[in-house]
N, C-alpha and C positions, 0 to 999 in steps of 0.2 A: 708450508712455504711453497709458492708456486716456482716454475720457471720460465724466462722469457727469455724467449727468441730476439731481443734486440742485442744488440751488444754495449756492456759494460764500458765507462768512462775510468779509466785507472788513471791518477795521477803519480807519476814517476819521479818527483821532483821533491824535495825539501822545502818547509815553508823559512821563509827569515824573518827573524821579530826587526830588523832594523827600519830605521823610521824611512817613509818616503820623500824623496822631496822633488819638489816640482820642475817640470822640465822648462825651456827656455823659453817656449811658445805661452806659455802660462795655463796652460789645461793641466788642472786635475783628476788624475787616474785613483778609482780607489781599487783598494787591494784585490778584492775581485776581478776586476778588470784586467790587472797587473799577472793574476793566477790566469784566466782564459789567455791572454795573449801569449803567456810563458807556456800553455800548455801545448797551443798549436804549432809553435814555434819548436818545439822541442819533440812536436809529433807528426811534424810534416814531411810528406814523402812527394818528390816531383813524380807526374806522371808522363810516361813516354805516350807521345799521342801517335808517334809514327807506329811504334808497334799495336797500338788497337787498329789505326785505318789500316794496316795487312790485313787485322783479322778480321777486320767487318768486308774487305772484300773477298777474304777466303769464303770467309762464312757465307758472302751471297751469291759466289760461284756455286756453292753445295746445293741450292735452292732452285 
């Protein structure tokens, strides 16, 4: 077994056997779908953009 350097996709979530049913708009989501969306949603992290431009100008003060 090798090992790689990317990182691993964990799902942290329970699947549910209940049936889907469709939203108002009339689009059909298959379960898949339903799994990606649930997964980001449940793995997203806001990012502060003011604390990176600090460090991008610290960082090009140092240069």
């Amino acid at each position: 077994m090798t090992s790689s350097s990317a990182p691993r996709m964990v799902n942290s979530y329970k699947r549910t056997s209940s049936p889907r049913s469709p939203t108002n708009s009339g689009e059909l989501f298959t379960p898949a779908h339903e799994e990606n969306v649930r997964f980001i949603h449940d793995t997203f992290t806001p990012v502060d953009l003011s604390d990176l431009k600090k460090r991008n100008t610290q960082d090009s003060k140092k240069s």
